[in-house]
C-alpha positions in Angstrom: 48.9 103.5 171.3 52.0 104.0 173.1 51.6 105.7 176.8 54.1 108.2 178.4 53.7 107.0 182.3 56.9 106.1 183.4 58.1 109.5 181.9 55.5 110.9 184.1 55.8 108.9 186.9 59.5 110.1 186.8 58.5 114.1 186.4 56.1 113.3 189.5 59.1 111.5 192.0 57.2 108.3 192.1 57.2 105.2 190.9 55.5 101.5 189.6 54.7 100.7 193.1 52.7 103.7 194.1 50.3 103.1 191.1 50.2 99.2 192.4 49.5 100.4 195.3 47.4 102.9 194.3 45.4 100.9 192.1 45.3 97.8 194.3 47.1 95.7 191.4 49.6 93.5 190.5 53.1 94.8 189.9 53.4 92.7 186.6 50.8 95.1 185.1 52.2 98.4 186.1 55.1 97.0 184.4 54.0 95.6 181.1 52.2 99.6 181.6 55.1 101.9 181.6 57.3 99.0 179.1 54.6 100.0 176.3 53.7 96.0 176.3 50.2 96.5 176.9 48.3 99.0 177.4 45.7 100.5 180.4 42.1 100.8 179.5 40.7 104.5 179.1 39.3 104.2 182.4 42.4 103.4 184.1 44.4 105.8 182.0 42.1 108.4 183.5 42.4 107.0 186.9 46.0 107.5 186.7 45.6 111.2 185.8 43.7 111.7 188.6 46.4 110.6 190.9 49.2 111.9 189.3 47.0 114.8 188.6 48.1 115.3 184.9 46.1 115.7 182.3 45.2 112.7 180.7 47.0 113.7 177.4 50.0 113.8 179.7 49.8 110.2 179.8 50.1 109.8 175.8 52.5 110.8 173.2 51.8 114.1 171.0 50.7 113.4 167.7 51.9 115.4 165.2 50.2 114.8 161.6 51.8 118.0 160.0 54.2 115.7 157.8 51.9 112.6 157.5 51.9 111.9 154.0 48.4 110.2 154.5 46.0 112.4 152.1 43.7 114.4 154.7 40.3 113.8 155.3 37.9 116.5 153.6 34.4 115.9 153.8 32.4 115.5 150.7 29.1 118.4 150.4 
């Protein structure tokens, strides 16, 4: 999974520290966050939302399958 939050954090004017401080965490986190080297849970992915009021798809990059060359999934009757 790779997130979108420091794009939105950008769109929205603010920045790492107001989701430390926000979230009561450590800055290292919000960091490895918005540098796609780990990820936040669900939970806190929805947390986030909340207080950047996005939706939570916001928060992640589109998916696009249209050109996938993976065979689609059909189920069987």
């Amino acid at each position: 999974m790779i997130n979108r939050i420091a794009e939105v954090l950008k769109e929205k004017g603010a920045g790492n520290k107001d989701l430390v401080e926000f979230l009561e965490i450590e800055k290292e986190t919000v960091s490895r966050w918005v540098n796609n080297k780990h990820q936040p849970t669900v939970t806190t992915l929805n947390k986030i939302a909340e207080f950047l009021r996005v939706d939570i798809r916001e928060l992640l990059h589109p998916s696009d399958w249209s050109k996938s060359e993976v065979q689609e999934f059909i189920a069987k009757k």
